[in-house]
DRENDO-1510 file (C-alpha; in Angstrom, 1 decimal, always signed):
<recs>
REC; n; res; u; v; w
REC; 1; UNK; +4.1; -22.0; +6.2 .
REC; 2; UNK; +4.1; -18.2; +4.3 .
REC; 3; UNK; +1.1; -17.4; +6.5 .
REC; 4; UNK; +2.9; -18.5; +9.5 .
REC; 5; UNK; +5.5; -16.2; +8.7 .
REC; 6; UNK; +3.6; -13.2; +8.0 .
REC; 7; UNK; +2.1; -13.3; +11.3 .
REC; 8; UNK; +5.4; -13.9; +12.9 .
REC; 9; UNK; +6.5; -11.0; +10.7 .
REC; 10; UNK; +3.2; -9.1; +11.9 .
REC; 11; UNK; +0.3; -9.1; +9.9 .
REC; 12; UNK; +0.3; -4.6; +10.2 .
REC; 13; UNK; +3.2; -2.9; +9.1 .
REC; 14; UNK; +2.9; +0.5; +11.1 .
REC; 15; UNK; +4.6; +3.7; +9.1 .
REC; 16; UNK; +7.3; +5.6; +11.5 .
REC; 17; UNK; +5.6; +8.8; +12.5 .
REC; 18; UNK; +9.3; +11.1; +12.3 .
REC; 19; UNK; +9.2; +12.4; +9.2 .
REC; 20; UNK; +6.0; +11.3; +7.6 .
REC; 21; UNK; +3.9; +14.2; +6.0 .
REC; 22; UNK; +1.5; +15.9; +7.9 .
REC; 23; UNK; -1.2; +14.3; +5.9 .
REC; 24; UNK; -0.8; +10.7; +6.4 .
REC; 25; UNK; +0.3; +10.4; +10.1 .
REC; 26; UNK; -1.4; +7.5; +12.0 .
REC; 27; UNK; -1.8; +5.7; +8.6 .
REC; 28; UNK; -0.7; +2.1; +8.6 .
REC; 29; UNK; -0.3; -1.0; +6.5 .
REC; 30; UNK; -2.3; -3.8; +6.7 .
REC; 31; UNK; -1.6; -6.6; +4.4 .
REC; 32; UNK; -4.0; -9.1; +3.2 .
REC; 33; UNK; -2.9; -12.4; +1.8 .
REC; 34; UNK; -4.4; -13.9; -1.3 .
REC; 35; UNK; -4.2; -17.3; -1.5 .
REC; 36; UNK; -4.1; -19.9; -4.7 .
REC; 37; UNK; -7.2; -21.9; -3.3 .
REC; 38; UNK; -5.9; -25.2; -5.6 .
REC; 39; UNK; -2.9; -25.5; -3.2 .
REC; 40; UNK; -3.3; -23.1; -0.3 .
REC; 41; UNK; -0.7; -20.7; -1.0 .
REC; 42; UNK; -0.1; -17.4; -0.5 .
REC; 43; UNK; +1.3; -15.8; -3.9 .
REC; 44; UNK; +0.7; -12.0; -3.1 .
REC; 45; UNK; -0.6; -9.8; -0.6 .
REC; 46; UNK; -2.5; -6.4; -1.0 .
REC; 47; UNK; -1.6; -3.7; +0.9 .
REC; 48; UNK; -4.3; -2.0; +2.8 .
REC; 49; UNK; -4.1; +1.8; +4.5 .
REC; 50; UNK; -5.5; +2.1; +8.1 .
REC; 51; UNK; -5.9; +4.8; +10.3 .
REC; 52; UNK; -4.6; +4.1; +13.9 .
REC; 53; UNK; -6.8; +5.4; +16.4 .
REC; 54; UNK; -5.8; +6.9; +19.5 .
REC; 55; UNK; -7.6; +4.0; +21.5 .
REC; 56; UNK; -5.7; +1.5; +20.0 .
REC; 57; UNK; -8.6; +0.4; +17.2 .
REC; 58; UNK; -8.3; +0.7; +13.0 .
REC; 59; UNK; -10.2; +3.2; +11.2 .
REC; 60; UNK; -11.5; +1.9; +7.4 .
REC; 61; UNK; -10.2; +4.1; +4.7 .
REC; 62; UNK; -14.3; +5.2; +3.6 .
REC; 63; UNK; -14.0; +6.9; +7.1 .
REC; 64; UNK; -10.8; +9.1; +5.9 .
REC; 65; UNK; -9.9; +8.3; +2.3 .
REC; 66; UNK; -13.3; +10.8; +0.6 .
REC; 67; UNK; -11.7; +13.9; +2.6 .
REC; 68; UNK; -8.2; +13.1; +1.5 .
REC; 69; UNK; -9.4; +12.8; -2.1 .
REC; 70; UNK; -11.4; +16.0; -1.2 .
REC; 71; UNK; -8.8; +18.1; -0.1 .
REC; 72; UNK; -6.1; +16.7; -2.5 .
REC; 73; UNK; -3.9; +14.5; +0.6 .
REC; 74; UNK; -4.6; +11.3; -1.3 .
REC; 75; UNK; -1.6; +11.9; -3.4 .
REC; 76; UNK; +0.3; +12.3; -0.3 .
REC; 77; UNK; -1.2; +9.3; +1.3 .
REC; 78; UNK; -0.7; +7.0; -2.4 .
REC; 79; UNK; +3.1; +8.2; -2.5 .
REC; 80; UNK; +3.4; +7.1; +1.3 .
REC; 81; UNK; +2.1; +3.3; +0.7 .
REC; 82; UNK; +3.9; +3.1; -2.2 .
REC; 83; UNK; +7.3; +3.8; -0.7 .
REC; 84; UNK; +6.9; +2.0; +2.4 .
REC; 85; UNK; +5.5; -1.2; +0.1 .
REC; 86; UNK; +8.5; -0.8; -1.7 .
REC; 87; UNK; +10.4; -0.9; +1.0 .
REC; 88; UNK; +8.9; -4.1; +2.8 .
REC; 89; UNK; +9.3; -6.1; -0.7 .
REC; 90; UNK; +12.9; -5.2; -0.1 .
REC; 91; UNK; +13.1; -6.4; +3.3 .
REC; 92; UNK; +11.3; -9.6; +2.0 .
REC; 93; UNK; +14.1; -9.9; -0.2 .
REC; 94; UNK; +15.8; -13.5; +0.4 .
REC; 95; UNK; +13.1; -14.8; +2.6 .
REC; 96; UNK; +10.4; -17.0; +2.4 .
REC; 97; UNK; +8.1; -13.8; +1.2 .
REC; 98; UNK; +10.6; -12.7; -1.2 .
REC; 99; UNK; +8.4; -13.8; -3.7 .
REC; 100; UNK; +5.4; -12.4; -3.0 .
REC; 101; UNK; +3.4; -9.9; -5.4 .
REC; 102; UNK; +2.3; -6.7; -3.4 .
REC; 103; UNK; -0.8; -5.2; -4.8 .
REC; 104; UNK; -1.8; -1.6; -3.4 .
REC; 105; UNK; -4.2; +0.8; -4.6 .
REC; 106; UNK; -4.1; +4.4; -6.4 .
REC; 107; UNK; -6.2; +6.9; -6.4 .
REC; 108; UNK; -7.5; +8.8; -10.1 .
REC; 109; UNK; -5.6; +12.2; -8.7 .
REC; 110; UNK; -2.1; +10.0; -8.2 .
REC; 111; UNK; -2.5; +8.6; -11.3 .
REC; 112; UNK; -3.4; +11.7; -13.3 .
REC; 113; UNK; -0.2; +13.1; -12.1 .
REC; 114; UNK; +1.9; +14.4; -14.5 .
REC; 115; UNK; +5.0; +11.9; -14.2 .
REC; 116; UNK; +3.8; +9.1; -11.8 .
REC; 117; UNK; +5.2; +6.1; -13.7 .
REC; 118; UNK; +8.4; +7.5; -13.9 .
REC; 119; UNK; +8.0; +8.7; -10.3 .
REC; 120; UNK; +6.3; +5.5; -9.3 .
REC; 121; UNK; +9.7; +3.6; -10.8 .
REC; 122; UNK; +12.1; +5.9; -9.8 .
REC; 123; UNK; +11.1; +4.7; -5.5 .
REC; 124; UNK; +10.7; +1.0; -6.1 .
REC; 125; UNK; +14.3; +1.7; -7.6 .
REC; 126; UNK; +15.0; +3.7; -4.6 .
REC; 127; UNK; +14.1; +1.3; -2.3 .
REC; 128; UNK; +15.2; -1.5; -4.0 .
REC; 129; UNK; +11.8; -3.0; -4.7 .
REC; 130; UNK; +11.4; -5.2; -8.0 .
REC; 131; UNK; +8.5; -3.2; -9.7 .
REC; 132; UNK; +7.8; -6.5; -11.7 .
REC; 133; UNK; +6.5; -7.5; -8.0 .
REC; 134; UNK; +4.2; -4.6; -7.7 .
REC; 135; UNK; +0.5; -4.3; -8.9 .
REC; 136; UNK; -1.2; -1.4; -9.1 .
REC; 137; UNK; -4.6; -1.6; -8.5 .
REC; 138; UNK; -7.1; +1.0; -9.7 .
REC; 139; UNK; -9.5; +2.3; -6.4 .
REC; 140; UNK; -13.5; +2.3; -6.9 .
REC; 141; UNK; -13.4; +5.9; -7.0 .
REC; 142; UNK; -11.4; +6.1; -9.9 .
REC; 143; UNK; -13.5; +4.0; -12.1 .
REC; 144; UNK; -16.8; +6.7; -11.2 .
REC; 145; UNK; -17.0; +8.6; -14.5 .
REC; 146; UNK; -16.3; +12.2; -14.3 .
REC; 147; UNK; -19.2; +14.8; -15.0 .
REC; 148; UNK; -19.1; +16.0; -19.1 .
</recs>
């Protein structure tokens, strides 16, 4: 029934292009259901970033997330999830999918950022997201060890 109602909600959650930074136009969300395989439900979803090509296809984040993380637009792009998962956990709010955790991933230069947590709580505040709901997830990228 919960995945019935994500697909009637729409699997991709497109971003609105007004407004957005420069950075992470044509990005959107993508969710991914994980499911309790003892009863076959869906107890969280993680949300994905996709680029949205011109031609109508999705673009994996290895083909744009190393130049982001290159020239510093990550943070922009982590920030930009984050708000707009905040926001559909609000939206969720009183249906079926109310309940669900939302799992999204951060990049090593977000995190590093002097004040994310407070930052980080401040939105799902903001946009009326539970933060108990929210799971940050730690990208691959992070975990590579720095050079001493």
């Amino acid at each position: 029934m919960v995945i019935d109602l994500i697909q009637k909600m729409g699997w991709k959650v497109k971003t609105v292009q007004r407004g957005m930074r420069k950075e992470v136009r044509g990005i959107c969300l993508v969710l991914q259901p994980q499911v309790e395989l003892a009863t076959g439900r869906v107890f969280a979803a993680e949300v994905l970033a996709r680029r949205q090509l011109p031609g109508g296809g999705m673009q994996l984040p290895e083909a744009f997330v190393p130049a982001m993380e290159k020239d510093g637009g990550i943070t922009a792009l982590d920030q930009e999830v984050f708000r707009l998962a905040c926001r559909l956990h609000h939206t969720w709010a009183g249906t079926p999918l109310g309940g669900l955790r939302l799992a999204l991933n951060v990049s090593r230069r977000t995190l590093e950022r002097p004040g994310f947590c407070r930052w980080a709580q401040a939105t799902a505040k903001r946009e009326g997201a539970c933060p108990a709901a929210l799971e940050l997830e730690v990208t691959e990228s992070a975990l590579v060890a720095r050079p001493a």
